[in-house]
N, C-alpha and C positions, 0 to 999 in steps of 0.2 A: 891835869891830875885825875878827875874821873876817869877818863878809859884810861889811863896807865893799872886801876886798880884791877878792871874785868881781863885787859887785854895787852899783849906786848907790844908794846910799839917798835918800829924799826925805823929808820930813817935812812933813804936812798940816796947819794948823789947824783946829780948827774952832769954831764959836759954839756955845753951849748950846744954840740951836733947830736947827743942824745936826748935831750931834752925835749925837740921838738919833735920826733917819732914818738916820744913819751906821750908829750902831752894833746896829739893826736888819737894815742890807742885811748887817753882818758878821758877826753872829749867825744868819742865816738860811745864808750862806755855810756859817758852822760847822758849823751841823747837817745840813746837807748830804753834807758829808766825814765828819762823823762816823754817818751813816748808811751812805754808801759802807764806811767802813770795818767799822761792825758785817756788813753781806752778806760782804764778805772773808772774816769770821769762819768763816761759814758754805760758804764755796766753797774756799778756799785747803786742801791739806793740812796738819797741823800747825799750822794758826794759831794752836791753842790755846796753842801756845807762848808768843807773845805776848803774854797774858795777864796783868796784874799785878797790885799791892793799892795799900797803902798806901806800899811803897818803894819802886816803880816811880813813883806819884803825885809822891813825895819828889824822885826822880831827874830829872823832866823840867825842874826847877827851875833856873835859871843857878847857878855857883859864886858868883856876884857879884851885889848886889841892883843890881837894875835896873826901877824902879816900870813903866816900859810891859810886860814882859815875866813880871812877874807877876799884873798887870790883867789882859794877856793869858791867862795861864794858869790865873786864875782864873774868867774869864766862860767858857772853854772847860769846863773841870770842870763849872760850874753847866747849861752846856747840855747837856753829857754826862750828866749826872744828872735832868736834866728830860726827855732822851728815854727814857732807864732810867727813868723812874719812869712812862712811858705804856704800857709795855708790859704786858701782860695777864697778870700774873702776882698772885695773887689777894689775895696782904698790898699790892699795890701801888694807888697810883690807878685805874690801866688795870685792873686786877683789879675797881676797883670801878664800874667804867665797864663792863666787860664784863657783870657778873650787871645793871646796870642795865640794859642793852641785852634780856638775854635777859629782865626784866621786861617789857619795853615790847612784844616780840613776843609773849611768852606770855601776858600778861595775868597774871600771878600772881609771885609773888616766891618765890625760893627757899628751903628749906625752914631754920628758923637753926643745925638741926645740919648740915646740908650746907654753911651759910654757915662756920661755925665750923670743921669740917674742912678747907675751902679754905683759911681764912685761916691754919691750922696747916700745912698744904702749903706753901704761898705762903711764910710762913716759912722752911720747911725746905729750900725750894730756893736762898731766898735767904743764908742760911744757909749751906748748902755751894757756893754762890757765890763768897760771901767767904771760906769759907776753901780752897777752888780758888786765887783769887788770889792772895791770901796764901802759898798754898804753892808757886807758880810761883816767885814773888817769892824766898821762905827756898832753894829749892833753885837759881836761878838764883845767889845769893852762894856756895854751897857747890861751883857749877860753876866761875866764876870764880876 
């Protein structure tokens, strides 16, 4: 009922064999914005504010179920996590895509307690990642 009042709404069909070039072009969309918006992270002052965990996740949710709008919210997450999960942090994919890369230039593989201290790093950052979030999130209700 809100954006029907600013804006028109349209509703598209589509077939099974359209749907999936669809929801390709909207997916690549996604991760677009959702790229844009990680560089903000990194440029904006206080972005870090922004921040959130699992109640922020909760929050973005309608009060009201609504199947398109949780579809929605859900391929968004999944992409949101597929680009976090590329990035080169060393318990991650990208992590293990990165020491493969430096195999392939150096001819030699990394040493496996060097591998194993990364992947304890990698943890620890991801680690005090989530509970960064998390603690935005806790003291964000404590502001309110």
């Amino acid at each position: 009922k809100g954006l029907a009042t600013w804006f028109t709404l349209k509703q598209k069909e589509y077939s099974v064999f359209s749907a999936i070039p669809a929801g390709i072009a909207k997916a690549y969309d996604q991760a677009g914005s959702y790229l844009k918006s990680i560089k903000l992270l990194f440029s904006q002052e206080k972005a870090y504010e922004s921040v959130g965990g699992f109640i922020s996740i909760g929050n973005i949710f309608p009060d009201t179920w609504d199947w398109g709008a949780f579809w929605s919210l859900t391929a968004f997450l999944s992409i949101m996590l597929a680009i976090l999960n590329i990035l080169p942090i060393p318990a991650l994919d990208g992590g293990h895509v990165m020491f493969l890369l430096y195999e392939i230039i150096f001819r030699r593989k990394p040493s496996d307690k060097f591998l194993e201290y990364a992947q304890i790093a990698g943890m620890a950052i991801l680690f005090a990642l989530l509970i960064f979030a998390n603690g935005q999130d806790i003291l964000k209700l404590f502001r309110d």
